[in-house]
VOMI-383163 format. One record per residue: residue in one letter; x, y, z of N, C-alpha, C in turn. Coordinates in Angstrom, 1 decimal, decimal comma. Layout:
VOMI-383163
@rest: A | nX: X | nY: Y | nZ: Z | caX: X | caY: Y | caZ: Z | cX: X | cY: Y | cZ: Z
...
END
This chain:
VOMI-383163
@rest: X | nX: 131,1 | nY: 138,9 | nZ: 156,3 | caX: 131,0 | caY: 140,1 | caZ: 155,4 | cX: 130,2 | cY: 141,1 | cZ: 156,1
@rest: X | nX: 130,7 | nY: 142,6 | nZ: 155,4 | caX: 130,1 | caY: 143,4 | caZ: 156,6 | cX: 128,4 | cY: 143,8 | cZ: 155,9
@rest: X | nX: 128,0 | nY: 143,2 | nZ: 154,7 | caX: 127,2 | caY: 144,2 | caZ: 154,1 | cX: 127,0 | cY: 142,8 | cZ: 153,1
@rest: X | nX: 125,5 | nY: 143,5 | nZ: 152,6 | caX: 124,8 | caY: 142,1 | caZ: 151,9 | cX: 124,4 | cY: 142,6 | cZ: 150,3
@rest: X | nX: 124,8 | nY: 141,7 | nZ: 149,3 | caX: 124,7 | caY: 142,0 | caZ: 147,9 | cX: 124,2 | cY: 141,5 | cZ: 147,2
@rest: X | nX: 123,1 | nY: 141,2 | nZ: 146,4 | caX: 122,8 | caY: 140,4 | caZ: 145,9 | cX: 122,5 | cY: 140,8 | cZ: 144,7
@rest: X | nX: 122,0 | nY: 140,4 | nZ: 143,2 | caX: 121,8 | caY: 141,1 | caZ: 141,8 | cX: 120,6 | cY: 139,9 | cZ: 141,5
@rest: X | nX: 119,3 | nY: 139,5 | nZ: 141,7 | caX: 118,3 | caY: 138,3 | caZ: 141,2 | cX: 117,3 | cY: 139,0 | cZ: 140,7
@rest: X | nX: 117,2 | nY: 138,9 | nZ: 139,6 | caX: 116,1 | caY: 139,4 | caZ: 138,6 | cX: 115,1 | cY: 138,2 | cZ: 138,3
@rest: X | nX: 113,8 | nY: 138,3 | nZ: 138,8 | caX: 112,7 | caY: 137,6 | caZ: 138,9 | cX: 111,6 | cY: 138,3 | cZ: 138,0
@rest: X | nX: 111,4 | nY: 137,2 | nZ: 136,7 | caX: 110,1 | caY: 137,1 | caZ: 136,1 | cX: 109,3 | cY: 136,4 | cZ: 137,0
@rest: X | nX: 107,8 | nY: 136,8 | nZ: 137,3 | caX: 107,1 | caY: 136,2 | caZ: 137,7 | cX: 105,6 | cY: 136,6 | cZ: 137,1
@rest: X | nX: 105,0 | nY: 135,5 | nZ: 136,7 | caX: 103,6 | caY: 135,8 | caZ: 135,7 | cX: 102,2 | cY: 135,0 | cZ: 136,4
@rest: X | nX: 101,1 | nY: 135,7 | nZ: 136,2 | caX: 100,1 | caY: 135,3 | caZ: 137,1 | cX: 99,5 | cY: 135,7 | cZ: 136,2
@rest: X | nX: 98,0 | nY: 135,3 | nZ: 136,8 | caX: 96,4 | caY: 135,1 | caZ: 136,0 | cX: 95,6 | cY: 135,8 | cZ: 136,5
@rest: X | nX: 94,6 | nY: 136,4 | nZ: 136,0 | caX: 93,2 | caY: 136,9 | caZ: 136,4 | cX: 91,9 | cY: 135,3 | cZ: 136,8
@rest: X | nX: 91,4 | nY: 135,5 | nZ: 137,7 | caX: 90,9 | caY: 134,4 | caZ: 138,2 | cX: 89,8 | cY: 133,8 | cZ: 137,1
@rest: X | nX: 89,8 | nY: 132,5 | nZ: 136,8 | caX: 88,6 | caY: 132,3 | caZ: 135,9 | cX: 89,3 | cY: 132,8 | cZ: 134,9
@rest: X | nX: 90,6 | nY: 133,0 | nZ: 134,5 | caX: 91,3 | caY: 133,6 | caZ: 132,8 | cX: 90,2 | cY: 134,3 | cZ: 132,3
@rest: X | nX: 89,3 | nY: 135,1 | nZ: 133,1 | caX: 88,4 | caY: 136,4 | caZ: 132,5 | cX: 89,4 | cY: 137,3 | cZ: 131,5
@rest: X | nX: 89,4 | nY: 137,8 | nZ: 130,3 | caX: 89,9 | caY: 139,0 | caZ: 129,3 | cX: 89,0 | cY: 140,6 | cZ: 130,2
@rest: X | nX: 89,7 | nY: 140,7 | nZ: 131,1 | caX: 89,0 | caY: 142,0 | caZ: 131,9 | cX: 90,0 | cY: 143,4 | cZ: 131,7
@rest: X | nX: 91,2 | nY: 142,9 | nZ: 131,7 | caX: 92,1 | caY: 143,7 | caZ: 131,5 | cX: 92,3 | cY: 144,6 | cZ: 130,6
@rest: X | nX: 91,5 | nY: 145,6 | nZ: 130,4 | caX: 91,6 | caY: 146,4 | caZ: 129,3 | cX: 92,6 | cY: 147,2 | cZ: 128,9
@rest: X | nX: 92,8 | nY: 147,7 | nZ: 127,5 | caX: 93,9 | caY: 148,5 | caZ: 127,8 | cX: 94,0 | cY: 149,9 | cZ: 128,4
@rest: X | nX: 92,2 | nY: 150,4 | nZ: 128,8 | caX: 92,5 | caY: 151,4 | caZ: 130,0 | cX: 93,0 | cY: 151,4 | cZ: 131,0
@rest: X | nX: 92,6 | nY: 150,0 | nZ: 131,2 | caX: 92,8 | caY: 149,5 | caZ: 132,2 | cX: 94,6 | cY: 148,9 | cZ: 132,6
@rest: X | nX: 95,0 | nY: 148,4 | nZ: 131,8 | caX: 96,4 | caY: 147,9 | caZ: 131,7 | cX: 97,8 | cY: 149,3 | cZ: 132,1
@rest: X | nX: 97,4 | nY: 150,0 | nZ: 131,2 | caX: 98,5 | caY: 151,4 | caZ: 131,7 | cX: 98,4 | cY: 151,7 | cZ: 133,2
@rest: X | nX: 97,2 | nY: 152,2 | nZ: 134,0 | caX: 96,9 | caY: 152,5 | caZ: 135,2 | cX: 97,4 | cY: 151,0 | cZ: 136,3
@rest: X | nX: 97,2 | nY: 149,7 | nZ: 135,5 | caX: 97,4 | caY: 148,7 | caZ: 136,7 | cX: 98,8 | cY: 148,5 | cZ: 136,8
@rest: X | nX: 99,8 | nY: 148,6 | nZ: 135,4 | caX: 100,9 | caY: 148,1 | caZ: 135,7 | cX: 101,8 | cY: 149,6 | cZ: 136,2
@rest: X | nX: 101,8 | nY: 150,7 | nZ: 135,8 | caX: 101,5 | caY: 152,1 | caZ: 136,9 | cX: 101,4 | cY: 151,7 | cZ: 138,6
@rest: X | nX: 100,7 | nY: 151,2 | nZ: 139,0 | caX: 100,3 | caY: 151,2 | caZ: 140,3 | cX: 101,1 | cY: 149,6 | cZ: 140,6
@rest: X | nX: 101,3 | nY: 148,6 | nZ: 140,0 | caX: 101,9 | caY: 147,5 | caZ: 140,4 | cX: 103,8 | cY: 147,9 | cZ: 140,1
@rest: X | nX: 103,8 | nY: 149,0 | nZ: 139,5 | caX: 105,7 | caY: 149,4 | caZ: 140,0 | cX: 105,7 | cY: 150,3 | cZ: 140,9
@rest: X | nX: 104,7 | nY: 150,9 | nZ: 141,2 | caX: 104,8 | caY: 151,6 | caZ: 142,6 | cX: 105,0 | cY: 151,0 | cZ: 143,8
@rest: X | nX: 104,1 | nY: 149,6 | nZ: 144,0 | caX: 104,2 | caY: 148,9 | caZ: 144,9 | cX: 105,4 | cY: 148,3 | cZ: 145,0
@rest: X | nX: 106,0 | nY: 147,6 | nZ: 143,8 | caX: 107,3 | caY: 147,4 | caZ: 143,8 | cX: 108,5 | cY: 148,0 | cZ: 144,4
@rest: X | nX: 108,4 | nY: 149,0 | nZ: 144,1 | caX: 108,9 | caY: 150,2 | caZ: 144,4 | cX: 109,1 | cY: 150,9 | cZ: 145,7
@rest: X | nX: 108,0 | nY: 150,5 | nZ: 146,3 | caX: 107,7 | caY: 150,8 | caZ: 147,6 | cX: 108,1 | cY: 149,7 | cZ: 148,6
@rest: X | nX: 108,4 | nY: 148,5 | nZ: 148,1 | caX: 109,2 | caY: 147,3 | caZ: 148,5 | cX: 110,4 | cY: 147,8 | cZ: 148,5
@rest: X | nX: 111,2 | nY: 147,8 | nZ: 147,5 | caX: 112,7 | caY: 147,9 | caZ: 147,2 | cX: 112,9 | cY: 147,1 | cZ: 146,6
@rest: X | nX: 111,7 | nY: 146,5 | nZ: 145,6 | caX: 112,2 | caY: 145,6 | caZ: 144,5 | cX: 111,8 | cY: 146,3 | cZ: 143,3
@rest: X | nX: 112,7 | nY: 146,8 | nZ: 142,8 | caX: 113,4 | caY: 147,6 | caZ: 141,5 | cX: 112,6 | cY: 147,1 | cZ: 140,5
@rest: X | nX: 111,7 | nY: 147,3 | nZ: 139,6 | caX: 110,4 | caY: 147,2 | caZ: 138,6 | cX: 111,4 | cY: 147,6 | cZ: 137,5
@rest: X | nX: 111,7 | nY: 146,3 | nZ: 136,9 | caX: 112,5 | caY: 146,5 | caZ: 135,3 | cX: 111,6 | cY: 146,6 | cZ: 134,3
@rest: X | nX: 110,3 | nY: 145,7 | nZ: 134,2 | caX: 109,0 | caY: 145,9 | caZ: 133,3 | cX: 107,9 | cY: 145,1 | cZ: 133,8
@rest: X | nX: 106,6 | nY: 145,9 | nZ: 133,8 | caX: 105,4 | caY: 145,3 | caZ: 134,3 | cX: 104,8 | cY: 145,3 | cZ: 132,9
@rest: X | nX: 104,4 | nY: 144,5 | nZ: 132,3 | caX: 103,1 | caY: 144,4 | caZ: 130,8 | cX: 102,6 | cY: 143,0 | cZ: 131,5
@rest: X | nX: 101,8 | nY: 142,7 | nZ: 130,2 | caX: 100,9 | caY: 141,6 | caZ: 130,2 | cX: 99,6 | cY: 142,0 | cZ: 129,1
@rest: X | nX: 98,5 | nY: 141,0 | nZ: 129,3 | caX: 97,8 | caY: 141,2 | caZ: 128,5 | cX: 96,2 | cY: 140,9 | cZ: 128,7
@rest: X | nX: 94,7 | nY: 140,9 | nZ: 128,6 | caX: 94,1 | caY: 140,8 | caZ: 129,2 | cX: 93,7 | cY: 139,8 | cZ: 130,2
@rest: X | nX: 94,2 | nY: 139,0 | nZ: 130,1 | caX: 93,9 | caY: 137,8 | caZ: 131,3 | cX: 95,1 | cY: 137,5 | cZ: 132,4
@rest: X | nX: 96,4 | nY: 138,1 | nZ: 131,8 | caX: 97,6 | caY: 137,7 | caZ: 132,9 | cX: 98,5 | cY: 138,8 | cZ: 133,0
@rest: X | nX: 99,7 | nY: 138,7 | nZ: 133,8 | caX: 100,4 | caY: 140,3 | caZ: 134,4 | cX: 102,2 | cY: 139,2 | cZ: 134,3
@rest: X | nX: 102,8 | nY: 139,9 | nZ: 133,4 | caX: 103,8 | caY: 139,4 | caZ: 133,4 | cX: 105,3 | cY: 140,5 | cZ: 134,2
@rest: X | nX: 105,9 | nY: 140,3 | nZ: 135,1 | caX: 106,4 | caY: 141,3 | caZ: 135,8 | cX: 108,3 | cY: 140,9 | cZ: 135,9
@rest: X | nX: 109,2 | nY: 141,7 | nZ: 135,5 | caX: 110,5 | caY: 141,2 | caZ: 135,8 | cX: 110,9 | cY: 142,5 | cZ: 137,1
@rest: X | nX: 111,7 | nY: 142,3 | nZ: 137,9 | caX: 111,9 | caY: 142,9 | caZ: 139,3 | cX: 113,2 | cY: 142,3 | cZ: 139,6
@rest: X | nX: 113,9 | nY: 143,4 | nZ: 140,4 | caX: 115,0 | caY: 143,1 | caZ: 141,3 | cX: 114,4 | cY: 142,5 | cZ: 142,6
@rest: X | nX: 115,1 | nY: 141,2 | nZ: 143,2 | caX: 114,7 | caY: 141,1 | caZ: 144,5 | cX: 115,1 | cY: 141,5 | cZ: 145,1
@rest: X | nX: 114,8 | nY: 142,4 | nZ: 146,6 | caX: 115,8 | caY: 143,3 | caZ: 147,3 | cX: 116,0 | cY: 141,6 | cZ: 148,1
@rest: X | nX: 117,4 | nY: 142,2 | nZ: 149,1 | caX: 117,8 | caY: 141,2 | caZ: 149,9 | cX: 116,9 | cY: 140,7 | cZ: 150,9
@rest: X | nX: 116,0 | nY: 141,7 | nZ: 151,7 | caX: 115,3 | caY: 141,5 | caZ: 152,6 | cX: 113,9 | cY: 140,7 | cZ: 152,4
@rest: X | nX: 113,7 | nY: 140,3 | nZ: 151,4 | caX: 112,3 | caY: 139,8 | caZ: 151,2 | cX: 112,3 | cY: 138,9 | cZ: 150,3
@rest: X | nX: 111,8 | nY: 137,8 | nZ: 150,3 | caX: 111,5 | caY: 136,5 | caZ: 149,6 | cX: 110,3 | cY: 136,3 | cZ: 148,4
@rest: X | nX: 110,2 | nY: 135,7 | nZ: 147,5 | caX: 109,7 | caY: 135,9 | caZ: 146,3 | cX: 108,0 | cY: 136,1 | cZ: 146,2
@rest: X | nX: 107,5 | nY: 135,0 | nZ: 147,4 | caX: 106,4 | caY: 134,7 | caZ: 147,8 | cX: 106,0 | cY: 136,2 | cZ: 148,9
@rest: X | nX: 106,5 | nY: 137,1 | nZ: 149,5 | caX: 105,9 | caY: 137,8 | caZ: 149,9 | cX: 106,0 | cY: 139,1 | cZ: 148,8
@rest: X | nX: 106,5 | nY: 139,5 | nZ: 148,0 | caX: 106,2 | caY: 140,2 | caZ: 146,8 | cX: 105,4 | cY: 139,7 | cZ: 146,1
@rest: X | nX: 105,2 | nY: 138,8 | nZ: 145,5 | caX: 104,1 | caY: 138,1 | caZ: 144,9 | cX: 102,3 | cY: 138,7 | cZ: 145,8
@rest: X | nX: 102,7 | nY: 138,1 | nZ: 147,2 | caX: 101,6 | caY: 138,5 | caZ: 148,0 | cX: 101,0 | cY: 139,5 | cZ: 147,8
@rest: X | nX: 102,0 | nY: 141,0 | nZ: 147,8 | caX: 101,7 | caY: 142,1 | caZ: 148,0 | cX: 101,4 | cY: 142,7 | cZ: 146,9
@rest: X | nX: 101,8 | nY: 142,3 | nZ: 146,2 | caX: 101,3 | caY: 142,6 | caZ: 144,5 | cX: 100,2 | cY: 142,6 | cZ: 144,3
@rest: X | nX: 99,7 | nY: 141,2 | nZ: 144,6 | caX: 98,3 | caY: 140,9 | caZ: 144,0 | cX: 97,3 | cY: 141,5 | cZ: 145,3
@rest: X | nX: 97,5 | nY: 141,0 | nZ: 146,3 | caX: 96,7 | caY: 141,9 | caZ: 147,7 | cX: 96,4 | cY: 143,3 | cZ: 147,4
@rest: X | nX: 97,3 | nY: 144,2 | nZ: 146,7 | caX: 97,3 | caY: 145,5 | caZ: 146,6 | cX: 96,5 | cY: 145,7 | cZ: 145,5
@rest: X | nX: 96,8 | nY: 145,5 | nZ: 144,5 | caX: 96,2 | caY: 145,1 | caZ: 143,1 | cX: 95,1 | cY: 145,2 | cZ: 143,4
@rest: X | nX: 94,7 | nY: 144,2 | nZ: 144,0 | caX: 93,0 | caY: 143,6 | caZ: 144,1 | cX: 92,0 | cY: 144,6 | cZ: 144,6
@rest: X | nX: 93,1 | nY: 145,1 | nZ: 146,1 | caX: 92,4 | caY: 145,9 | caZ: 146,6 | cX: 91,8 | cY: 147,3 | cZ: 146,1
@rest: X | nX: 93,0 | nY: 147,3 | nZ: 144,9 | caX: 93,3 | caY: 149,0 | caZ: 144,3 | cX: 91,7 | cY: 148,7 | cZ: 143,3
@rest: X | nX: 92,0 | nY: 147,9 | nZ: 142,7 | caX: 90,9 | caY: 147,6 | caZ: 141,0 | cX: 89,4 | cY: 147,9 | cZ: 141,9
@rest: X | nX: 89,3 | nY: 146,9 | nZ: 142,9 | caX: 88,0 | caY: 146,4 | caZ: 143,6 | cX: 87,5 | cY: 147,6 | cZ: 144,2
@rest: X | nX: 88,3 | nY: 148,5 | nZ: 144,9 | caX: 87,9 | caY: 149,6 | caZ: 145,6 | cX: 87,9 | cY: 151,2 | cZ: 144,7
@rest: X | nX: 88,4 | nY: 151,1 | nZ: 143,5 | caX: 88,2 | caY: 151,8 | caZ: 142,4 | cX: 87,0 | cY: 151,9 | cZ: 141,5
@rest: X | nX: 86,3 | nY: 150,4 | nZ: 141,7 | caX: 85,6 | caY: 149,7 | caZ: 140,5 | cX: 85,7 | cY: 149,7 | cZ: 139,1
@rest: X | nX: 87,5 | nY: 149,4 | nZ: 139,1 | caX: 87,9 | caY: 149,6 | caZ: 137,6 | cX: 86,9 | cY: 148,4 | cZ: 136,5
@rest: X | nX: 86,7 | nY: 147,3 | nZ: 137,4 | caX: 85,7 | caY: 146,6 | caZ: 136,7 | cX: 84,3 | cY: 146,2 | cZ: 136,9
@rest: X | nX: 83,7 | nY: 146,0 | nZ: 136,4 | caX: 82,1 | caY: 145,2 | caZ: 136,8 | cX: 82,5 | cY: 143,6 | cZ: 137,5
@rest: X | nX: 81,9 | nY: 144,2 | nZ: 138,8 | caX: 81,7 | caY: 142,9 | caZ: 139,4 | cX: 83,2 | cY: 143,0 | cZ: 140,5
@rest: X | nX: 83,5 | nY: 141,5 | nZ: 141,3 | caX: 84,2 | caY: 142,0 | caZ: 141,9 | cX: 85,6 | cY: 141,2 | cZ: 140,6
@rest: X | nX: 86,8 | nY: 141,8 | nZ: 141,1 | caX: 87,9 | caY: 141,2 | caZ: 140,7 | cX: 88,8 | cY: 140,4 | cZ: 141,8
@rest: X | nX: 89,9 | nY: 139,2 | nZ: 141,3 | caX: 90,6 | caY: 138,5 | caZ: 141,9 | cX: 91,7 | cY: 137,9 | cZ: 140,9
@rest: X | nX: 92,6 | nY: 137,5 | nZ: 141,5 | caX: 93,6 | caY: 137,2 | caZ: 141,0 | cX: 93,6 | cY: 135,3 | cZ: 141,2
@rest: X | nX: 93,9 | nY: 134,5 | nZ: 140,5 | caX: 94,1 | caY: 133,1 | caZ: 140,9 | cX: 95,4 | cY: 133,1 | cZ: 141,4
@rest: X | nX: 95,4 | nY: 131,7 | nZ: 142,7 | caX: 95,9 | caY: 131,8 | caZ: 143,6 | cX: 97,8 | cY: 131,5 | cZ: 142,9
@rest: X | nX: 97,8 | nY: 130,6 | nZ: 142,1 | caX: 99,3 | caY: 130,4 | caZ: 141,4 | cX: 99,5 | cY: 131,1 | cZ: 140,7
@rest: X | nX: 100,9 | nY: 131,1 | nZ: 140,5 | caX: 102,1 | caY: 132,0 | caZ: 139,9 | cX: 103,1 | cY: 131,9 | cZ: 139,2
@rest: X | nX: 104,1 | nY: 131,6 | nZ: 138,7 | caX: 105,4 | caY: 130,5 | caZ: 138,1 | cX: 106,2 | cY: 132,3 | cZ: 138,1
@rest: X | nX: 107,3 | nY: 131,8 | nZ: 138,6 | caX: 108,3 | caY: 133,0 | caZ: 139,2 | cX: 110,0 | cY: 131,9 | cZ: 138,5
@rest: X | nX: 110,3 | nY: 132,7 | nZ: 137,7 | caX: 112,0 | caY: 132,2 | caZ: 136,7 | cX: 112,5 | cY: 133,6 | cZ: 137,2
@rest: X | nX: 114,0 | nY: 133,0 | nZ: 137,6 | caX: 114,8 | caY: 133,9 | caZ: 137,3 | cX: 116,1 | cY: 133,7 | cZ: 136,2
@rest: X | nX: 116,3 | nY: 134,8 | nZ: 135,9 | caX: 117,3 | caY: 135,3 | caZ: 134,9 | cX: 118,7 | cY: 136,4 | cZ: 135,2
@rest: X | nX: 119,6 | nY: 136,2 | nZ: 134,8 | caX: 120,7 | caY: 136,7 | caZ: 134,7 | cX: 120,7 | cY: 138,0 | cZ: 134,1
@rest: X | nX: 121,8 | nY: 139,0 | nZ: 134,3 | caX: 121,5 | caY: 140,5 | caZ: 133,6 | cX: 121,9 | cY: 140,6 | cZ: 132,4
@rest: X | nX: 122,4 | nY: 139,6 | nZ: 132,0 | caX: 122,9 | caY: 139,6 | caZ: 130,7 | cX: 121,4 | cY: 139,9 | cZ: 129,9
@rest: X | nX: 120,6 | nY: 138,9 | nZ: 130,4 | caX: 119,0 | caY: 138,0 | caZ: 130,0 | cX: 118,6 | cY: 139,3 | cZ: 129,9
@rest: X | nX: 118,2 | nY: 140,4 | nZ: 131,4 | caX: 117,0 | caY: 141,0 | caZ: 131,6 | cX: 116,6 | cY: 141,7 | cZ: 130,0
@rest: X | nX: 117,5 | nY: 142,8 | nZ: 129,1 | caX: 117,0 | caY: 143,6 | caZ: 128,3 | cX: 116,2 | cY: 142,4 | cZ: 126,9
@rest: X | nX: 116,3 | nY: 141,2 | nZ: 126,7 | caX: 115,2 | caY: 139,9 | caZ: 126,4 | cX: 114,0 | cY: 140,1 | cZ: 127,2
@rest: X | nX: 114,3 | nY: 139,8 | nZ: 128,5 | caX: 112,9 | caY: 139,7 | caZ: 129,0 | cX: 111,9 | cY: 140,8 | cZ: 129,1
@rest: X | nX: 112,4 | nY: 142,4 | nZ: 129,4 | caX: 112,2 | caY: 143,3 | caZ: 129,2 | cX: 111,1 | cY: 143,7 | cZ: 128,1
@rest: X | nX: 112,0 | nY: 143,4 | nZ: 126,9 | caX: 111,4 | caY: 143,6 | caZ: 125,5 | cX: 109,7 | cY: 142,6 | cZ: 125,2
@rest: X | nX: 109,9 | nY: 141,0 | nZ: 125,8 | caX: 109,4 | caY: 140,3 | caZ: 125,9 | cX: 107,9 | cY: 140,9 | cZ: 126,4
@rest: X | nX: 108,1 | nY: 141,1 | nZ: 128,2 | caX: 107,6 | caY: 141,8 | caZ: 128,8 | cX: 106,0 | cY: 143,0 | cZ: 128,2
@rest: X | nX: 107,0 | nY: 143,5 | nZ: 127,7 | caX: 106,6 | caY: 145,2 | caZ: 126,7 | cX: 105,7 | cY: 144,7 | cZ: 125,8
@rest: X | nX: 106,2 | nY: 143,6 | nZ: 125,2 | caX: 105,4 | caY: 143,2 | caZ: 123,7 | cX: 104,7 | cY: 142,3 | cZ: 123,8
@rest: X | nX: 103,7 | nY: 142,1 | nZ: 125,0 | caX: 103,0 | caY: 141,3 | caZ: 125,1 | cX: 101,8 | cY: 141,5 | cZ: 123,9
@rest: X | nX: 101,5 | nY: 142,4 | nZ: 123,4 | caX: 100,3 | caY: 142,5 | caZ: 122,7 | cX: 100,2 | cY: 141,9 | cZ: 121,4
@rest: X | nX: 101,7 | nY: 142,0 | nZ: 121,1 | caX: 102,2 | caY: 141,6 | caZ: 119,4 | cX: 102,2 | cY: 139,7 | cZ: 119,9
@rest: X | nX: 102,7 | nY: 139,5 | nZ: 120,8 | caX: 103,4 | caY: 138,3 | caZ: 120,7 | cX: 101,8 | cY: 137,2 | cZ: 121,6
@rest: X | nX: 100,7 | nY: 137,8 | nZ: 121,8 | caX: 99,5 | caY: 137,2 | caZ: 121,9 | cX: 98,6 | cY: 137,2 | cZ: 120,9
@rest: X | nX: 99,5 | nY: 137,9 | nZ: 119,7 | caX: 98,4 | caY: 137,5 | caZ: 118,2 | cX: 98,8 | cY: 136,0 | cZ: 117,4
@rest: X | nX: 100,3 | nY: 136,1 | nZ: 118,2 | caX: 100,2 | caY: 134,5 | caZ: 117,8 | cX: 100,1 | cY: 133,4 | cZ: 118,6
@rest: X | nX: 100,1 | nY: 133,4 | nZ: 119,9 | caX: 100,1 | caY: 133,1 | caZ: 120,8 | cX: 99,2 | cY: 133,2 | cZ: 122,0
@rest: X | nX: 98,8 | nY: 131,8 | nZ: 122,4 | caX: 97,7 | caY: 132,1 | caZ: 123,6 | cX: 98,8 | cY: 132,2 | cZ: 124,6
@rest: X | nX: 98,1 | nY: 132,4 | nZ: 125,8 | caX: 98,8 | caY: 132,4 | caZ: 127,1 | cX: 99,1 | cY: 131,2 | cZ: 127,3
@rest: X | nX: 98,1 | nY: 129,8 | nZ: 127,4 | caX: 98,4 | caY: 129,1 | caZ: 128,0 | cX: 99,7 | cY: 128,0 | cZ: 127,2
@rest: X | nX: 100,0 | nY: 128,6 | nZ: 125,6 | caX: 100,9 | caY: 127,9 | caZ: 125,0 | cX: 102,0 | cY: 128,7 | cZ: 125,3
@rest: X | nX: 101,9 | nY: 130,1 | nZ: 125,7 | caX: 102,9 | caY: 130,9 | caZ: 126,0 | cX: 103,4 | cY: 130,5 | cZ: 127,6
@rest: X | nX: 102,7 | nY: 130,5 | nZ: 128,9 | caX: 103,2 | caY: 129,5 | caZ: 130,1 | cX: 103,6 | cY: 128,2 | cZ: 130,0
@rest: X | nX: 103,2 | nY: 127,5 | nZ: 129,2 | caX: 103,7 | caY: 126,1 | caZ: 129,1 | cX: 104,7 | cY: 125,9 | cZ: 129,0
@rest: X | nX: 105,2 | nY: 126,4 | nZ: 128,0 | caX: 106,6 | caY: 126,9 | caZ: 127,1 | cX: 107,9 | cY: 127,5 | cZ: 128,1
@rest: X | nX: 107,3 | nY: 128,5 | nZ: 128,7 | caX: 107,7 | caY: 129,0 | caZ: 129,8 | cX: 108,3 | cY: 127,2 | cZ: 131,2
@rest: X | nX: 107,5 | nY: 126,8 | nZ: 131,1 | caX: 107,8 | caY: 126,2 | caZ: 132,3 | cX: 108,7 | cY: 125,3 | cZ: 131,6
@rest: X | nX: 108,5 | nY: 124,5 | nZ: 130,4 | caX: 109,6 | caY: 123,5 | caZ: 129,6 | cX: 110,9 | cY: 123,9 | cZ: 129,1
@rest: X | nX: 110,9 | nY: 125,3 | nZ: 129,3 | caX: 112,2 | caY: 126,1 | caZ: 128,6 | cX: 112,9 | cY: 125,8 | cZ: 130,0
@rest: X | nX: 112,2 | nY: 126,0 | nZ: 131,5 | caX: 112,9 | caY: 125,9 | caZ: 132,9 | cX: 113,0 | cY: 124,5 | cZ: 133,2
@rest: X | nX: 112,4 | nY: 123,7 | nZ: 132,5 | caX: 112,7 | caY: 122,3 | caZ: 132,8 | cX: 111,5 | cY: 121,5 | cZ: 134,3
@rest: X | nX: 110,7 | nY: 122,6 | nZ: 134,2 | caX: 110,0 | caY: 122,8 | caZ: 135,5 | cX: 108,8 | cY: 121,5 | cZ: 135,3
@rest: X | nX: 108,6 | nY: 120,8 | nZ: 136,2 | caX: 108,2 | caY: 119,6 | caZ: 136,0 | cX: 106,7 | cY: 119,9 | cZ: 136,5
@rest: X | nX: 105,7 | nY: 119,8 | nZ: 135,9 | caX: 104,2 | caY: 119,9 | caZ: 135,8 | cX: 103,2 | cY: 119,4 | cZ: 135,6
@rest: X | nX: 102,5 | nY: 119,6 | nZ: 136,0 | caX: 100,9 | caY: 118,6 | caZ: 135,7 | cX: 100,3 | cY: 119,4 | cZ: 135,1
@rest: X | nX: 99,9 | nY: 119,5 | nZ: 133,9 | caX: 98,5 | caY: 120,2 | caZ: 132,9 | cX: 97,6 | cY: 120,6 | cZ: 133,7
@rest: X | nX: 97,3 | nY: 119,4 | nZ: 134,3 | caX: 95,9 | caY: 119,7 | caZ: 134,9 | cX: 95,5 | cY: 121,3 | cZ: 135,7
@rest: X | nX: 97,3 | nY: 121,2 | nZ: 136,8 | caX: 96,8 | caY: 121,9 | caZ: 137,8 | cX: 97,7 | cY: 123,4 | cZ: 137,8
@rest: X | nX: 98,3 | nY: 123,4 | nZ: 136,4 | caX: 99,0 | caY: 124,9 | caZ: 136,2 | cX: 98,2 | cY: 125,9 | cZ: 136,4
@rest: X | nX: 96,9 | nY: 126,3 | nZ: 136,2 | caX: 96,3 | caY: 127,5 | caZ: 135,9 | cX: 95,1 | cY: 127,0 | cZ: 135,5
@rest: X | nX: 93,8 | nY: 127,7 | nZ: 135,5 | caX: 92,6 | caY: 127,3 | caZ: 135,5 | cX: 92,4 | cY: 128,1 | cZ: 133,9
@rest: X | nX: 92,6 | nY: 127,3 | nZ: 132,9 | caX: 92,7 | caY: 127,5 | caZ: 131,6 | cX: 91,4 | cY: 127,1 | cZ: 130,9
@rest: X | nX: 90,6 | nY: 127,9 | nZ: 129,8 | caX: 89,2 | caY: 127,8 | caZ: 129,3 | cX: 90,0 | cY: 127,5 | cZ: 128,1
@rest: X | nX: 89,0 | nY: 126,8 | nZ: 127,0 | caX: 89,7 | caY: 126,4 | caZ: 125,7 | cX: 90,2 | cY: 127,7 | cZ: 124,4
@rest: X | nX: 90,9 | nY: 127,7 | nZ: 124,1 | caX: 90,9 | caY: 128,9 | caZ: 123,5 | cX: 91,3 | cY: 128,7 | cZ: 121,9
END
């Protein structure tokens, strides 16, 4: 074939290191702002960045040239760097080092989207770590409690 096509829409959701609530909502408009730019500046097409104070929930086109694990990288490397050299917070910031990355079909994305967006409403009933868990049993994704995410009791 003369030319390369592909259509993979990737959720992928990560943590604030230590599940610190640092993420404020000043803070939240400006971070997911600067994490679709980076996207963006990949050529991986930013369908919706939300989340909520402890984690970053993100759906994205994957362009063809680049593999899941180096978006992931550049996200959070940029991120860190942006917050840390801003001093959007007290003290320094980091990201923990795991991730859980599902993909979805385009039928799916305008669900995940919505999902995405509404993180605020859908953490008054819901913690995170019953909301990732869930996440990984709905994929069938085979896991150890212990070592998903560095989770405080909540």
């Amino acid at each position: 074939m003369a030319n390369t096509y592909s259509q993979v829409n990737i959720h992928y959701v990560f943590a604030v290191k230590g599940r610190e609530n640092i993420i404020s909502k000043a803070l939240q408009k400006r971070l997911f702002e600067y994490i679709s730019g980076i996207l963006s500046g990949k050529n991986a097409y930013p369908l919706a960045v939300g989340g909520w104070k402890d984690h970053i929930h993100i759906l994205f086109e994957l362009p063809t040239d680049k593999n899941i694990a180096e978006i992931v990288r550049e996200v959070k490397a940029s991120s860190t760097n942006w917050i840390n050299s801003l001093g959007l917070i007290k003290g320094k910031f980091s990201w923990q080092a795991g991730y859980g990355a599902f993909s979805y079909t385009k039928s799916q994305r305008n669900n995940v989207i919505n999902y995405i967006l509404n993180q605020e409403q859908h953490h008054r009933v819901k913690t995170f770590k019953e909301e990732y868990l869930e996440i990984l049993q709905k994929f069938e994704i085979d896991f150890n409690e212990q070592f998903v995410f560095e989770f405080y009791e909540e």
